[in-house]
N, C-alpha and C positions, 0 to 999 in steps of 0.2 A: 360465627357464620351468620346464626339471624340478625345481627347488627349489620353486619355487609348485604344481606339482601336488603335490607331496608334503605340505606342507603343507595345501591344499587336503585331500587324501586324509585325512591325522591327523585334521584337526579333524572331518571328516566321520563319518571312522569314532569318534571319541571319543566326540559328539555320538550315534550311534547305537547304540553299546556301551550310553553311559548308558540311552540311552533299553529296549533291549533290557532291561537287569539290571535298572529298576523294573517292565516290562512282566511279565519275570518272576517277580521275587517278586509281585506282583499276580497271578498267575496260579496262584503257588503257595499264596498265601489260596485267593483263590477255591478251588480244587483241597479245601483244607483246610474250607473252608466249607461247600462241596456236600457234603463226605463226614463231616459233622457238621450242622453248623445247618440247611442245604436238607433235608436226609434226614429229620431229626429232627419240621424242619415237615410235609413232603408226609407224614409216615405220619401225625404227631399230625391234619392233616385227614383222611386215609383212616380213621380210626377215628372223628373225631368226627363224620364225614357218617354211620359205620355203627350212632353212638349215637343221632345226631338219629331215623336211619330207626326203630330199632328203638324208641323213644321213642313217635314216630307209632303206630308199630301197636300200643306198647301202648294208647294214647288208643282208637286204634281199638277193639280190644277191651273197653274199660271203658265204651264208649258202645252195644256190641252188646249190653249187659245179658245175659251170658250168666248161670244159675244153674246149669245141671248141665253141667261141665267134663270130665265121664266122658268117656274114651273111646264113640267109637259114636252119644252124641247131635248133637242137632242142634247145640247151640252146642258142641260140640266139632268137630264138623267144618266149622261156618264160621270156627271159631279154625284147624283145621288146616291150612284151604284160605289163607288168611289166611297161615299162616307158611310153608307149601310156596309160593306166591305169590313172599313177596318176598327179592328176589335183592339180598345186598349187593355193596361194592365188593370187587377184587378175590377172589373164591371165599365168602364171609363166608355166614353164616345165624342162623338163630332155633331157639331150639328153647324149650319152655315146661315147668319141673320143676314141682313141687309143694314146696310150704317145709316140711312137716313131714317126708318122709320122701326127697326128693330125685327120687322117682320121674317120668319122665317121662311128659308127658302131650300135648304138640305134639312132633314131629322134622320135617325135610323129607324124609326117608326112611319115618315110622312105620306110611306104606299098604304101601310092597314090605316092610316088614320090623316084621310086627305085634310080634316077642318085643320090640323097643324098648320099648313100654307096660306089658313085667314089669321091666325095669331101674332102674336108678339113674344117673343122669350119670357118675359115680362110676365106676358099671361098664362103660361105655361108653367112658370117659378110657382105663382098665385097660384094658382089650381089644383100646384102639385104642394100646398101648403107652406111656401118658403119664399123667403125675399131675398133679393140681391144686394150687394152691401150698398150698391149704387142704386140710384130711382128708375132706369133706364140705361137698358143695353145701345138705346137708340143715341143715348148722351154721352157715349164712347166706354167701354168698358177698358181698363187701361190693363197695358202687358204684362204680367205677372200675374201669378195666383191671387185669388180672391178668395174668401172663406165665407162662406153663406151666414146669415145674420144665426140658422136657427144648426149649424153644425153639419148641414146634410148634402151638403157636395162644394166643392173647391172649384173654381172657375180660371179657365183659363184665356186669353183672348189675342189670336193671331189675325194681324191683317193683310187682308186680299186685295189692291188696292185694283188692278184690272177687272175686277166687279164692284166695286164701291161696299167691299162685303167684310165681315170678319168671321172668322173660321173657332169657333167658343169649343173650348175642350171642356166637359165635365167629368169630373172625379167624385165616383159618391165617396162619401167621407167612413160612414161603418167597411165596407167591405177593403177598405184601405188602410182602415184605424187593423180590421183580423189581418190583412196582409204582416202589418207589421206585428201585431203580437205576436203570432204564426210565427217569422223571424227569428224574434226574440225569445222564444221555447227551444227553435234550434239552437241559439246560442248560449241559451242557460242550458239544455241538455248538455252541451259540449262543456261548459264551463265547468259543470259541476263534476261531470266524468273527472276531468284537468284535477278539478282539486281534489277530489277524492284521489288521483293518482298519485297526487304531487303529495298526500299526507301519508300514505301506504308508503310512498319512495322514503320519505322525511323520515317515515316512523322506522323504517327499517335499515332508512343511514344511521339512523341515530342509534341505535342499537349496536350495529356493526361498530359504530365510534368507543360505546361506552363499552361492549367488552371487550374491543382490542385495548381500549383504556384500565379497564382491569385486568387484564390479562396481562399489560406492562405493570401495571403498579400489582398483581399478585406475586409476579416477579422480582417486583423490587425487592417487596415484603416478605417475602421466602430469602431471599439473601440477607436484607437485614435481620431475620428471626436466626437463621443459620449464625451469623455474627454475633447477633446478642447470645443467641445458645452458645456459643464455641465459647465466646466473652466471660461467660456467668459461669459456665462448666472449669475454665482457667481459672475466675475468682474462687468457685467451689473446693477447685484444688487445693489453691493456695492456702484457701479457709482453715482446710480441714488439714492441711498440711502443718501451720502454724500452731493450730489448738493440739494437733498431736504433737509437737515439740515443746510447746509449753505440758501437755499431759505429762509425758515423758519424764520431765523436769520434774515434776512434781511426785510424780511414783518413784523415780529412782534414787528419794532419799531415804526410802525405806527398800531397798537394796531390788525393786521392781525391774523390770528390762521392758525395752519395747515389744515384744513378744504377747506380753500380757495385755497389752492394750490392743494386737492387731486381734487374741483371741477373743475378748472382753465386748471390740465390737463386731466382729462377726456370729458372735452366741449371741448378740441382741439382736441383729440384723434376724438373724433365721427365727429367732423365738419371737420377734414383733410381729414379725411379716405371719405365723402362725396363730399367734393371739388375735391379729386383725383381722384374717381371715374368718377367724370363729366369731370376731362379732360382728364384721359386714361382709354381705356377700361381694368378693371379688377384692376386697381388702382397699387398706389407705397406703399405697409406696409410697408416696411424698413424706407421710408422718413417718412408717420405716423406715426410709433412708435414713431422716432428720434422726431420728431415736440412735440410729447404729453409729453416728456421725458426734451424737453428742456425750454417747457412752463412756468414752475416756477420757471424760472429762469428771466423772465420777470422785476422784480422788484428791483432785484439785486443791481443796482445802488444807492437805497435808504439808503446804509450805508453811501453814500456819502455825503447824506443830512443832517444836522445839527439838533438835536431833538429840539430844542427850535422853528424850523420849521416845521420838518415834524409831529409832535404830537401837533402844536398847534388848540387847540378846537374851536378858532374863524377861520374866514376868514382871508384869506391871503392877505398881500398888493400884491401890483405889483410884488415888490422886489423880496418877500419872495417865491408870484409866480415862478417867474424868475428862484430862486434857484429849488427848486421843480423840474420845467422842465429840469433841469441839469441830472436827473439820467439814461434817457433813456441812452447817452451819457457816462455817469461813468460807465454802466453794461457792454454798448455794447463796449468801449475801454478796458477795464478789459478785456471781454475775447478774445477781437483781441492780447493785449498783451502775453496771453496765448497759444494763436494760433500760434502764430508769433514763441512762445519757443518749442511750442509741435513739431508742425509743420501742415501739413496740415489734417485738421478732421473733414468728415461733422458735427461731433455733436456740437466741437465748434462753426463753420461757420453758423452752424442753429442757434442756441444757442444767437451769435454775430447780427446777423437780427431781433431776436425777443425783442430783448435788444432796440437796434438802433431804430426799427419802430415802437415798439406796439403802440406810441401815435402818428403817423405820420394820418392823415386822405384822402382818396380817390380823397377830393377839394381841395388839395394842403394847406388846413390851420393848420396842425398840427404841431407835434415838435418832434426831434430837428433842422432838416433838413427842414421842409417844403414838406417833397416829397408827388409827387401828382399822381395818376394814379396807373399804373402799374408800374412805376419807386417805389414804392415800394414793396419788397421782399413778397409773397405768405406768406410765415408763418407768418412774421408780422402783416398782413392783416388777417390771421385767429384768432393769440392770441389774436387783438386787439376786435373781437365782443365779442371771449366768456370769454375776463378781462371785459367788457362793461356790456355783460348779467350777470357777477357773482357780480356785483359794482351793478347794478339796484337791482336786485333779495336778494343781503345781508344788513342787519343791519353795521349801522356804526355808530359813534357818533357823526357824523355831519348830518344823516339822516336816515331815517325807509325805509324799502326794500316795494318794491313794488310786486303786482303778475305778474307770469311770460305771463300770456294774455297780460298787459300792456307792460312788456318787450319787449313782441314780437314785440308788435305795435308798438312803438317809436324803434326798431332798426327796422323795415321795413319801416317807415316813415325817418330813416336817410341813407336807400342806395341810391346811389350815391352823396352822399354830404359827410358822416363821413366814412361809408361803400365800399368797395369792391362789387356792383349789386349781379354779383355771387356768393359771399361769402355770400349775405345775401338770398340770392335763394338756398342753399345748405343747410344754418340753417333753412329756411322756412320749407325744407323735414327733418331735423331732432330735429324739436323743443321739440316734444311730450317727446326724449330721452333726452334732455336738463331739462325741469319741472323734470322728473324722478330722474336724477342726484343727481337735488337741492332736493328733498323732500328726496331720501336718505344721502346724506351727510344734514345733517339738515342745512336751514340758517335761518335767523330770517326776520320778517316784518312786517307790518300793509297794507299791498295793496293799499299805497297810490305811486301816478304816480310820477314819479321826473322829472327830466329834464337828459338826457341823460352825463353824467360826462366827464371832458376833460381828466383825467386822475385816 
C-alpha cells in the first residue's frame, strides 16, 4: 500500500506540475499581452472615441453657420459654449486655433483667462513646459495623433475649413497612460480569478481521472491477485499432493500406510503453530503451514535402505542398525541436491532440516550428526515428538500402540534428554488436540507402555 500511495502521489503531482507550468507560461503571455496589445487597444479606443467626439462637434459647428468667429460675437460664443461644454475621456479637451497664424480662438479656460485669445498654441505648449512635435500649429498640424516631444499630451488635429480654423484635441498623456493600467488590473483581476479556476478545475479533473484510473486498475489487480491466488493455491495442491505420494512411496516399504502421514502432519501443523506462538506474539502461519506441509517428507530417505533391512521382522544387528540410521542423511542430501538445482526455497530448506534432524536428540545422542541443543533446527525438533507420539500411539509389527496418557507421560519424562523442554511444554498445551487427531484418523493398539523408539 505505501508503494501505491506513492505512486499515486508522483503521478498526481506530475500531472499537476504539468498542468501548473502551461497554466503558467499562459499566464506569462497573457501578462505580456495585457502589457502590450490590451494597452495598446484600450488607449487606441480612448483616443478614437475622443476623435469621433471632437469630429461631432466639429459638424456641429459647420452646421451653426457661424460667420464671425471673433472673439465676443455671438457665433463665437456659441462655438465657446460648445467647446467649454464638451468633456472628453479621461481629462481630454477642445480648443479651436486659427490656420493662418495659430492664434487661439475657442479654450475651455478662454472666459477665466481672456490673455488666451492674444496667444498662439505654440505659446501656450511653451508656458505650459512642452513642445509640439511640429514648430508651429500655424504651419499645419497634420491629422492624426501627435505625441508631445516631452510625453505630456497627444495632439489631435481636425479641420474647420468654413472658419479657416482647426479644431486641436488634447489628450494628457498620464491620466490616459492610469486609464489604461486601470484597464488592465480589471483584466489581470479577471485573468487571474480564470487561472486560478481553471487550476482548481484541472486539479480536481485530475484527481477524479486518476482514481477512477485506480479504481480500474485496483480492479484489475484484485482479479489478477484472485488468479494468481487460485493459480498458486492449485500449484500448492499439486505440490503437496505429489510429495505426499512420493512420502507415501517411501514409508510403505517399511509396511507405513497413508494414515501416518495425514497424522504426522497434522501433529506438526498444531504443535508448530503452538511453538510459534510462544516465541512470537501472534505467530508465523506461513512457516506452520510450510512445517506441516513438509513433515511427510520426514522419512524419505528410507528408499535408500535396502528391504532385506528395512522390513526385517526381527531385531537389527548393529550393522543393519547402522544402515537404518543412513536415511535421515539420504532424505536430507536428496533435497539439498534439489535445492542447490531449484535454487533457493524455504519449502525445500525446511523440507532438507526435517530430513537431516528428526532423529537428532536434545542430549547430543542422536543421529546422524549427533547435534545437541539448539544447534538443532526448530522444525526438526518439532517433527521429531509428533513422529515419536505417532510411533508410540501406532500399531506396528514389531509392537502394540500404547494410550495416548502414557504417551504423554514418557514424552514428558524424556524432555530435556530426547526432547526440545519447549517443545514438549507446547505439546503439553496441545495434547488433548493430539488424542483427537489419533482417534480421528484411526490407529491401532492395546495400551500397553513401550519404551520411547530411537527412530
Amino acid at each position: 500500500m505505501p508503494k501505491r500511495i506513492t505512486r499515486r502521489t508522483l503521478l498526481v503531482s506530475a500531472l499537476l506540475l504539468g498542468q501548473l507550468a502551461c497554466l503558467l507560461a499562459a499566464l506569462l503571455w497573457f501578462g505580456a499581452w495585457l502589457e502590450r496589445g490590451l494597452g495598446d487597444v484600450v488607449r487606441d479606443r480612448v483616443l478614437s472615441a475622443s476623435h469621433q467626439m471632437a469630429i461631432q462637434i466639429v459638424q456641429i459647428i459647420e452646421l451653426m453657420n457661424i460667420d464671425d468667429a471673433e472673439p465676443g460675437s455671438p457665433g463665437w460664443k456659441r462655438m465657446q459654449k460648445l467647446v467649454e461644454d464638451t468633456k472628453l475621456p479621461t481629462g481630454g479637451y477642445l480648443c479651436v486655433v486659427r490656420d493662418n497664424d495659430g492664434r487661439v480662438l475657442c479654450h475651455p479656460e478662454i472666459r477665466s483667462r481672456p490673455e488666451l485669445a492674444q496667444t498662439t498654441i505654440d505659446e501656450i505648449l511653451r508656458r505650459e513646459g512642452t513642445q509640439a512635435v511640429r514648430s508651429s500649429v500655424g504651419d499645419g498640424v497634420a491629422l492624426g495623433w501627435a505625441q508631445l516631444s516631452d510625453d505630456s499630451y497627444v495632439l489631435d488635429a481636425i479641420s474647420i475649413p468654413r472658419l479657416n480654423a482647426r479644431m486641436l484635441i488634447h489628450q494628457p498623456e498620464a491620466p490616459l497612460r492610469m486609464a489604461v493600467l486601470a484597464f488592465q488590473e480589471k483584466v489581470r483581476a479577471i485573468g487571474t480569478v480564470v487561472v486560478v479556476a481553471v487550476v482548481v478545475i484541472s486539479a480536481l479533473v485530475t484527481l477524479v481521472i486518476v482514481r477512477r484510473y485506480e479504481s480500474r486498475l485496483s480492479q484489475i489487480n484484485r482479479g489478477l491477485e484472485a488468479q494468481v491466488a487460485h493459480r498458486s493455491a492449485a500449484l500448492l495442491r499439486s505440490r503437496d499432493a505429489v510429495i505426499f505420494g512420493l512420502a507415501k512411496l517411501a514409508e510403505s516399504r517399511d509396511g507405513e500406510t497413508g494414515e501416518h502421514l495425514e497424522r504426522i502432519s497434522q501433529y506438526t501443523e498444531i504443535l508448530a503453530r503452538q511453538v510459534s506462538m510462544m516465541q512470537t506474539p501472534g505467530g508465523d502461519e506461513h512457516w506452520v503451514q510450510t512445517l506441516a506441509s513438509t513433515a511427510v517428507l520426514h522419512d524419505i530417505g528410507k528408499v535408500g535402505v535396502p528391504d532385506a533391512v528395512l522390513r526385517k521382522p526381527s531385531a537389527l544387528t548393529n550393522e543393519e542398525r547402522k544402515i537404518v540410521e543412513k536415511h535421515p542423511f539420504i532424505g536430507g542430501d536428496t533435497l539439498m541436491e534439489i535445492k542447490r538445482r531449484w535454487g533457493d526455497d524455504p519449502f525445500l530448506a525446511t523440507a532438507s532440516q526435517v530430513c537431516f534432524g528428526h532423529h537428532e536428540r536434545w542430549d547430543g545422542t542422536g543421529y546422524p550428526f549427533g547435534l545437541k541443543g539448539e544447534n538443532i533446527p526448530m522444525a526438526a525438533r518439532i517433527v521429531a515428538l509428533a513422529d515419536v507420539y505417532d510411533a508410540l500411539t501406532s500399531e506396528r509389527a514389531y509392537k502394540d500402540a500404547i494410550s495416548h496418557d502414557n504417551a504423554r507421560q514418557m514424552i514428558i519424562e524424556a524432555s530435556g534428554t530426547q526432547f526440545d523442554p519447549m517443545v514438549v511444554q507446547a505439546f503439553v498445551g496441545v495434547a488433548q488436540a493430539f488424542e483427537d487427531i489419533a482417534q480421528r484418523i484411526k490407529v491401532g493398539g492395546n495400551g500397553q507402555d513401550q519404551p520411547v523408539p530411537a527412530e
